[in-house]
Backbone as XML, in Angstrom:
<?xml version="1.0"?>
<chain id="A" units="angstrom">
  <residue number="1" name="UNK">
    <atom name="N" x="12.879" y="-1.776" z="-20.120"/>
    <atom name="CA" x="12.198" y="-1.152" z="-18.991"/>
    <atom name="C" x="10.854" y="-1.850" z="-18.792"/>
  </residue>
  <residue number="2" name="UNK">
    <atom name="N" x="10.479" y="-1.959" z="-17.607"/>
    <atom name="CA" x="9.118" y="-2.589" z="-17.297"/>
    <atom name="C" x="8.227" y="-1.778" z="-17.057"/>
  </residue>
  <residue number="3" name="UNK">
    <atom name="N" x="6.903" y="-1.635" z="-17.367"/>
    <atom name="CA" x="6.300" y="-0.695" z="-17.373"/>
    <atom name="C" x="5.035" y="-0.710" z="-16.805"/>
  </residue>
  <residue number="4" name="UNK">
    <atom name="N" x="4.433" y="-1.766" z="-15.465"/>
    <atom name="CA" x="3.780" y="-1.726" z="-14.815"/>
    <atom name="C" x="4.156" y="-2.093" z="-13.045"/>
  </residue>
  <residue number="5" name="UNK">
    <atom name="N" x="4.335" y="-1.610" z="-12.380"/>
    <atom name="CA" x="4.800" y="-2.151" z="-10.695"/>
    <atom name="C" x="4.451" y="-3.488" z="-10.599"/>
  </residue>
  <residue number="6" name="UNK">
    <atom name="N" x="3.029" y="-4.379" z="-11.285"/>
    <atom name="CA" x="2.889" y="-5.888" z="-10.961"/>
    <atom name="C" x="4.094" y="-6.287" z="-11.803"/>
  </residue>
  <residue number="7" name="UNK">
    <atom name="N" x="4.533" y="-6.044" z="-13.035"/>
    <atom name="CA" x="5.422" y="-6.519" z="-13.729"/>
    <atom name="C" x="7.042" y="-5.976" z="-13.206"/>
  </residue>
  <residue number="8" name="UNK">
    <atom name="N" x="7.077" y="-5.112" z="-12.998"/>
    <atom name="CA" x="8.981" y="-5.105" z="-12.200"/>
    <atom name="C" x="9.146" y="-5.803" z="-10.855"/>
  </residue>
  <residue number="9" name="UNK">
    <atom name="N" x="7.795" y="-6.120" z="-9.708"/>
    <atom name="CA" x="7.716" y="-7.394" z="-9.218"/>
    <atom name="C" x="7.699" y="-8.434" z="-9.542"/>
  </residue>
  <residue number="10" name="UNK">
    <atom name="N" x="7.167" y="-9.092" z="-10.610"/>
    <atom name="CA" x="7.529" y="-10.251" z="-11.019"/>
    <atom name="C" x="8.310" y="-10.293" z="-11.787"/>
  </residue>
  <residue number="11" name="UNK">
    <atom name="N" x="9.319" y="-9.415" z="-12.196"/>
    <atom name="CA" x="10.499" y="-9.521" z="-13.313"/>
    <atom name="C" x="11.836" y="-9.679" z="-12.054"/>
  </residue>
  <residue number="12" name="UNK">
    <atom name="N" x="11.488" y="-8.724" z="-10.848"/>
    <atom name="CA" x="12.483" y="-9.342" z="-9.479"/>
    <atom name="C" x="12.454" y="-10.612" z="-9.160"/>
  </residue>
  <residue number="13" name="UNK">
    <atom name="N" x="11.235" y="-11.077" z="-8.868"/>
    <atom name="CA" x="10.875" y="-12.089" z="-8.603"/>
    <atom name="C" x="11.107" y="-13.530" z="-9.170"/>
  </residue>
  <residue number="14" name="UNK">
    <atom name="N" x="11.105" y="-13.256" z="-10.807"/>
    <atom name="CA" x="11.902" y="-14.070" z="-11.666"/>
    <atom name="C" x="13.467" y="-14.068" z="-11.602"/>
  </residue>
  <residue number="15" name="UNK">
    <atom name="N" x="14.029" y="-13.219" z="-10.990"/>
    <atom name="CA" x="15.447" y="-12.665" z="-11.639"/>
    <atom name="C" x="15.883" y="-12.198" z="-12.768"/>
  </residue>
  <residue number="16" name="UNK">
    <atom name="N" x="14.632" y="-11.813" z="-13.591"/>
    <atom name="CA" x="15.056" y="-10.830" z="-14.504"/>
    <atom name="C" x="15.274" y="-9.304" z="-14.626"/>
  </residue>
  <residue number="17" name="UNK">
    <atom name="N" x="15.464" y="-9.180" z="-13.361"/>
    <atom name="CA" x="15.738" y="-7.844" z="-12.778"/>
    <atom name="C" x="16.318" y="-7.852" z="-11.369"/>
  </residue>
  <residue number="18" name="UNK">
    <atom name="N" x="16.915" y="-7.002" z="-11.342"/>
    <atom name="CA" x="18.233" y="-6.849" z="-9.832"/>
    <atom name="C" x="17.555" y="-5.708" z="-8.712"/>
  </residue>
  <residue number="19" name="UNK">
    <atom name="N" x="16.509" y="-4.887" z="-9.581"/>
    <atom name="CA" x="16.071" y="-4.020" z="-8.429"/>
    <atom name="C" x="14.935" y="-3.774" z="-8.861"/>
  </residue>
  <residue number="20" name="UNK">
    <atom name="N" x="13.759" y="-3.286" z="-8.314"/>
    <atom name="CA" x="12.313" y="-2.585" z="-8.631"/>
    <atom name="C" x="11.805" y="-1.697" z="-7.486"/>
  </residue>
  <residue number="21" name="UNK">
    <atom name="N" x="11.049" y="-0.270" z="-8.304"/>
    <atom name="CA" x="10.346" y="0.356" z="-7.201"/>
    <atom name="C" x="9.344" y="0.242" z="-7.330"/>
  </residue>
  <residue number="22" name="UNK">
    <atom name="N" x="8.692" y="0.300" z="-6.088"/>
    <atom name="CA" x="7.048" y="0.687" z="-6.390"/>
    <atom name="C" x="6.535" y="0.961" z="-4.796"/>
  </residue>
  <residue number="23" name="UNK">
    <atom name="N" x="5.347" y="0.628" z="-4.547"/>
    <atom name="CA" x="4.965" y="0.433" z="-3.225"/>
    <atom name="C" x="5.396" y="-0.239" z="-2.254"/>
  </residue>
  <residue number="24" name="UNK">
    <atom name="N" x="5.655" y="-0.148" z="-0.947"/>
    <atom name="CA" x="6.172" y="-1.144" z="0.059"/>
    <atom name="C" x="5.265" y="-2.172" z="0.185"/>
  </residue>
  <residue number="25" name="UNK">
    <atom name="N" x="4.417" y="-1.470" z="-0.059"/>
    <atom name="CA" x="3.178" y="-3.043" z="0.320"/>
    <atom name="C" x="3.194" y="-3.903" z="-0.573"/>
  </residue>
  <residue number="26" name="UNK">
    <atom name="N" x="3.069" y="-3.392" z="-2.184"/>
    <atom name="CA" x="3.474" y="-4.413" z="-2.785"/>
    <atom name="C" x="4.363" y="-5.053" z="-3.048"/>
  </residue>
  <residue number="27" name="UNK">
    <atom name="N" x="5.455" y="-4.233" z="-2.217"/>
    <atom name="CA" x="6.821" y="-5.502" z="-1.876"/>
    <atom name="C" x="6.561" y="-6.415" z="-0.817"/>
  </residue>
  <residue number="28" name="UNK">
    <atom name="N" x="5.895" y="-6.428" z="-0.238"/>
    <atom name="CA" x="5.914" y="-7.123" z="1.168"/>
    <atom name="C" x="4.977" y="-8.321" z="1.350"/>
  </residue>
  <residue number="29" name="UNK">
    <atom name="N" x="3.970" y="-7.692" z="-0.392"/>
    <atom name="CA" x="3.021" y="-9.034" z="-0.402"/>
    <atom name="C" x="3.830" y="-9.482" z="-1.452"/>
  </residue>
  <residue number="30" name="UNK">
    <atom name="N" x="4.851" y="-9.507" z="-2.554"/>
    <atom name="CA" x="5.520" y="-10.214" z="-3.319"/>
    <atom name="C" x="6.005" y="-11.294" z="-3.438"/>
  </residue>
  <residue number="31" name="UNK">
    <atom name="N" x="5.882" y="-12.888" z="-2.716"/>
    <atom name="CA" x="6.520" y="-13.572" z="-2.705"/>
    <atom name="C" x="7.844" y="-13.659" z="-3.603"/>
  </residue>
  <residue number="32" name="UNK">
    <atom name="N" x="9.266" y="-14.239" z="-2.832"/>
    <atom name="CA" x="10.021" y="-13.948" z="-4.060"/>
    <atom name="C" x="10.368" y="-12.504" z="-3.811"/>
  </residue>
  <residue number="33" name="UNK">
    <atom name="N" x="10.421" y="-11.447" z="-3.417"/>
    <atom name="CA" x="10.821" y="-9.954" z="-2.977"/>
    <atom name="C" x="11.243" y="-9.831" z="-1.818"/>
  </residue>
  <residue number="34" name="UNK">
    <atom name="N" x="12.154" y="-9.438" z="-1.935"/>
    <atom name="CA" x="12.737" y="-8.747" z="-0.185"/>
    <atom name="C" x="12.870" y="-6.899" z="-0.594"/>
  </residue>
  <residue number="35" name="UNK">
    <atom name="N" x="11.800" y="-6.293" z="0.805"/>
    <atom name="CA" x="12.102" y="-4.800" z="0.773"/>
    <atom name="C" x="14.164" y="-4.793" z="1.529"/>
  </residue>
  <residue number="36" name="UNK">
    <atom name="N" x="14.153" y="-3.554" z="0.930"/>
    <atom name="CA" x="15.705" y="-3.823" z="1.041"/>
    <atom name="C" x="16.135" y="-2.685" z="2.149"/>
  </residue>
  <residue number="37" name="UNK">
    <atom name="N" x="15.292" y="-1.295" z="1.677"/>
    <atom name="CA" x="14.603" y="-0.579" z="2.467"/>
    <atom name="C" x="14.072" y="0.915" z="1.489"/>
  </residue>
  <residue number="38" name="UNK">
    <atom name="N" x="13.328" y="1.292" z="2.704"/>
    <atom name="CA" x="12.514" y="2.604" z="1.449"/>
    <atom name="C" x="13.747" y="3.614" z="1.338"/>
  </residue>
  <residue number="39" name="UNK">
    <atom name="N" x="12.801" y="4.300" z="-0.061"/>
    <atom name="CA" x="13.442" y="5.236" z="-0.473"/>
    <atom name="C" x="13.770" y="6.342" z="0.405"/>
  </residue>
  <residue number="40" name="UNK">
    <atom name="N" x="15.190" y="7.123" z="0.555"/>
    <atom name="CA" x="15.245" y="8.145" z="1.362"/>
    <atom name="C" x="13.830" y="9.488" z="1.382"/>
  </residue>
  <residue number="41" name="UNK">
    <atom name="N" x="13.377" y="10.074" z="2.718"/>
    <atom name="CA" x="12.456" y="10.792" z="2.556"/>
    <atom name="C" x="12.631" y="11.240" z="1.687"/>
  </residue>
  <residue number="42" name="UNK">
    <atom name="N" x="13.301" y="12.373" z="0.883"/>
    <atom name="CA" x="12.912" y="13.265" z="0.192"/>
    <atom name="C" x="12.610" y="13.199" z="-1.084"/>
  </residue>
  <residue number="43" name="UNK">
    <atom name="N" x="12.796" y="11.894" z="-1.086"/>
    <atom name="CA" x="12.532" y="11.118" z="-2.865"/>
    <atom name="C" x="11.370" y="10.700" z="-2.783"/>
  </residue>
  <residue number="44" name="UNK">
    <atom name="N" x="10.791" y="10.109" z="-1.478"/>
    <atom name="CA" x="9.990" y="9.401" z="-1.087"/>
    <atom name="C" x="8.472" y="9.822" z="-1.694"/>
  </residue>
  <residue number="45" name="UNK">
    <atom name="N" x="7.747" y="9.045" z="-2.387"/>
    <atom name="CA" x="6.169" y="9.215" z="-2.262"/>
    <atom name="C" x="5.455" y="8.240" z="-1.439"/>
  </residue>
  <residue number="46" name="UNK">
    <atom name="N" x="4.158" y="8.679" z="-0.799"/>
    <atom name="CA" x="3.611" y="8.458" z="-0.105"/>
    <atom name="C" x="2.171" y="8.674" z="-0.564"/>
  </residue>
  <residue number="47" name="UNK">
    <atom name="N" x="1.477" y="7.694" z="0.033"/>
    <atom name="CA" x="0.067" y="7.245" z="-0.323"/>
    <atom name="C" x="-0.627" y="7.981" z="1.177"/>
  </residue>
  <residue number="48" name="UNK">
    <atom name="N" x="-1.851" y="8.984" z="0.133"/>
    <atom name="CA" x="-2.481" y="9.545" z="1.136"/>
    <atom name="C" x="-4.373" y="9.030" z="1.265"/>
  </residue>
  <residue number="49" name="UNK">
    <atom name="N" x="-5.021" y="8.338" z="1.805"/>
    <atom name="CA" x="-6.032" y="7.382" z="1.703"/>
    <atom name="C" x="-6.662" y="8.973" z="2.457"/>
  </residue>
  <residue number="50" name="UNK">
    <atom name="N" x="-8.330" y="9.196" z="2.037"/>
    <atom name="CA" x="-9.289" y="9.373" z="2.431"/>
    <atom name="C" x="-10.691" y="9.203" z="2.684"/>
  </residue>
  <residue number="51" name="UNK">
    <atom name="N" x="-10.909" y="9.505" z="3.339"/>
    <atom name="CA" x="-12.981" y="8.511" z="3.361"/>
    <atom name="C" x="-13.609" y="9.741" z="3.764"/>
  </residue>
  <residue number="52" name="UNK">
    <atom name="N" x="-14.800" y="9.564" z="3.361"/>
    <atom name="CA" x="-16.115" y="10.360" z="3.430"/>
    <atom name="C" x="-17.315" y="9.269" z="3.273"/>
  </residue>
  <residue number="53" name="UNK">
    <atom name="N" x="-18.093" y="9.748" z="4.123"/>
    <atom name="CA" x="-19.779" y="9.012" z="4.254"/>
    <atom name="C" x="-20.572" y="9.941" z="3.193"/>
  </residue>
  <residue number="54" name="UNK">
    <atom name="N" x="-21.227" y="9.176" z="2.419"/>
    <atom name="CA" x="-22.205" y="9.433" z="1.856"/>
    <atom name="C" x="-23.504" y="10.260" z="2.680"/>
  </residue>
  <residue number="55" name="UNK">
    <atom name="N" x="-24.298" y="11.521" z="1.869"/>
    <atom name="CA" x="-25.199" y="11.925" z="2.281"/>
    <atom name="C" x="-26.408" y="10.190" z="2.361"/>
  </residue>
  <residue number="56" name="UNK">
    <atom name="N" x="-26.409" y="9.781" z="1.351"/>
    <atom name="CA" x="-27.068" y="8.429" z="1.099"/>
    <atom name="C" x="-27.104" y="7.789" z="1.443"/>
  </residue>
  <residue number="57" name="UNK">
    <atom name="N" x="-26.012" y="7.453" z="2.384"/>
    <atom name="CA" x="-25.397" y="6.325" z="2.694"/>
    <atom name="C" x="-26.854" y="5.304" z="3.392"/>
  </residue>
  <residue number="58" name="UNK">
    <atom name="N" x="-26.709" y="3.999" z="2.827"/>
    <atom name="CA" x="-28.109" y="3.308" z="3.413"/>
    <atom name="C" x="-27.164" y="2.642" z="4.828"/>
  </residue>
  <residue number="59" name="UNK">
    <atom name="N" x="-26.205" y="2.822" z="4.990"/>
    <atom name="CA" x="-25.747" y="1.803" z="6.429"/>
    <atom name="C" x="-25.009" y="3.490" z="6.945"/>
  </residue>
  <residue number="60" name="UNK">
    <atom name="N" x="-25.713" y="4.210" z="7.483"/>
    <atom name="CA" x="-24.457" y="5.018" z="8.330"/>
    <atom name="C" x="-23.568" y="5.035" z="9.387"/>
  </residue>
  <residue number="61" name="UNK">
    <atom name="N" x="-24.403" y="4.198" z="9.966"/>
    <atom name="CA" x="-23.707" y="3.596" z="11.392"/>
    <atom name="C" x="-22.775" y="2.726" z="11.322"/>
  </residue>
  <residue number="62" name="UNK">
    <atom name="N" x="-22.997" y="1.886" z="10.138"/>
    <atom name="CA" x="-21.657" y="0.975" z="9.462"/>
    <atom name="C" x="-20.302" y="1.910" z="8.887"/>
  </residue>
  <residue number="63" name="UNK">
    <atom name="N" x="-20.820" y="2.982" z="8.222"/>
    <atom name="CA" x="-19.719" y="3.807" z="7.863"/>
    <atom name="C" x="-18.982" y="4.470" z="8.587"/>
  </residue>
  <residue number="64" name="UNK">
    <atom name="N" x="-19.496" y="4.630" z="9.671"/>
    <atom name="CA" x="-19.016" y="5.298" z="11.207"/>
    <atom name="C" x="-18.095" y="4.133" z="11.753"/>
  </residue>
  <residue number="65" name="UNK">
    <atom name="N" x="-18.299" y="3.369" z="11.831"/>
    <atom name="CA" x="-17.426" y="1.916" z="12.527"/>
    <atom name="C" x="-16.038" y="1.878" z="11.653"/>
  </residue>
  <residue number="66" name="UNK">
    <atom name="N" x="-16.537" y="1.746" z="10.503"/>
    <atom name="CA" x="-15.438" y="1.780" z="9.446"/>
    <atom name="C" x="-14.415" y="2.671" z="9.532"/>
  </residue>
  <residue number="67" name="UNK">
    <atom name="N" x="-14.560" y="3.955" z="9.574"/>
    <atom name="CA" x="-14.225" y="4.947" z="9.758"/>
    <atom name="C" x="-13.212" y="5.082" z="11.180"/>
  </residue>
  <residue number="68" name="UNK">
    <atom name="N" x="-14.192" y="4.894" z="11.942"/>
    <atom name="CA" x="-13.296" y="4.857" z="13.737"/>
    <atom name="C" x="-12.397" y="3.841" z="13.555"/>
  </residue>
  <residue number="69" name="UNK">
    <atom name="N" x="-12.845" y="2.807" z="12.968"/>
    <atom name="CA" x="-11.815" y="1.773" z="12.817"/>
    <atom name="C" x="-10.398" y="2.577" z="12.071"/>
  </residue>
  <residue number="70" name="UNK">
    <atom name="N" x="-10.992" y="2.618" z="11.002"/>
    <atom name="CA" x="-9.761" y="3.409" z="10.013"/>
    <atom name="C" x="-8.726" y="4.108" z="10.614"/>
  </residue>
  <residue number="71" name="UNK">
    <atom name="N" x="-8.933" y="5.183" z="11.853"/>
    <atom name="CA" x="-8.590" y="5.695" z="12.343"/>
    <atom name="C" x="-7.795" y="5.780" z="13.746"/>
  </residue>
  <residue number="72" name="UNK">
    <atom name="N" x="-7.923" y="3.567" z="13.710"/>
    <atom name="CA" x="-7.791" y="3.760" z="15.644"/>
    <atom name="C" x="-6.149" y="3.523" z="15.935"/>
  </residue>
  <residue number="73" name="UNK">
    <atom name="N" x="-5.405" y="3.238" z="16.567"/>
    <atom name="CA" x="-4.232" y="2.844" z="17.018"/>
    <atom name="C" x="-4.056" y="1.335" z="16.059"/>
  </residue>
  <residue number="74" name="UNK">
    <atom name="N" x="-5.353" y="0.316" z="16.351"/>
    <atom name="CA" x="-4.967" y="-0.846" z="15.676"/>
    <atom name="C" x="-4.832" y="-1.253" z="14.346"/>
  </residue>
  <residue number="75" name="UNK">
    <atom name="N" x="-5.800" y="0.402" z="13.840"/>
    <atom name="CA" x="-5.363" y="-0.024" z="11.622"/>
    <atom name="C" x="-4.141" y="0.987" z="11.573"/>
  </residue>
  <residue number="76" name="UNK">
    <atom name="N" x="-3.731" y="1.609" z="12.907"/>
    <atom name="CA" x="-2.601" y="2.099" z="12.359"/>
    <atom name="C" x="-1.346" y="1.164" z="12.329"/>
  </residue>
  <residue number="77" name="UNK">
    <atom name="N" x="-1.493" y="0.306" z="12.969"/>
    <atom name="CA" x="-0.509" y="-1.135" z="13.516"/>
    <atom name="C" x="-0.661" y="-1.511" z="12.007"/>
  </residue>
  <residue number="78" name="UNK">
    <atom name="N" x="-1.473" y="-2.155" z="11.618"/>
    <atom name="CA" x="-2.057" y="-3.165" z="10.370"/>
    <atom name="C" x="-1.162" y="-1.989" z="9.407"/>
  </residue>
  <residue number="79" name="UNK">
    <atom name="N" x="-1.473" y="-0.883" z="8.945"/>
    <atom name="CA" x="-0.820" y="0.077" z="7.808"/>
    <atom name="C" x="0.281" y="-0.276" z="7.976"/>
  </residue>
  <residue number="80" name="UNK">
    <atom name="N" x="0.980" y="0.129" z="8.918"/>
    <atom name="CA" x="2.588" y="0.140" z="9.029"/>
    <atom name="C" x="2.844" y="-0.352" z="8.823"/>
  </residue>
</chain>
């Protein structure tokens, strides 16, 4: 058994392995990996990302950009 997701990618990747799970993304940056396709929903985990601005924050207006960005139609393109 392999026991880290970088390592059952590169154990696919070698051919010392016939299948691996882990993240889609890190299948997709894998050279050497083909996604084959995801897991059916109900098995499925999913990565839930959140942000918050600092009371501190020394750039707030930068964290605001970031943020709208995070949020617009075009990082939803880029995620997918």
């Amino acid at each position: 058994m392999i026991s880290s997701r970088q390592s059952a990618l590169a154990a696919v990747a070698r051919g010392d392995a016939e299948i691996g799970f882990t993240q889609i993304s890190e299948v997709l940056a894998t050279p050497g990996v083909d996604l084959v396709e995801p897991l059916p929903a109900e098995i499925q985990n999913y990565t839930t990302y959140t942000t918050a601005q600092p009371l501190a924050a020394k750039e707030p207006a930068a964290t605001k950009v970031l943020v709208d960005f995070l949020l617009s139609p075009q990082a939803a393109a880029i995620f997918k």
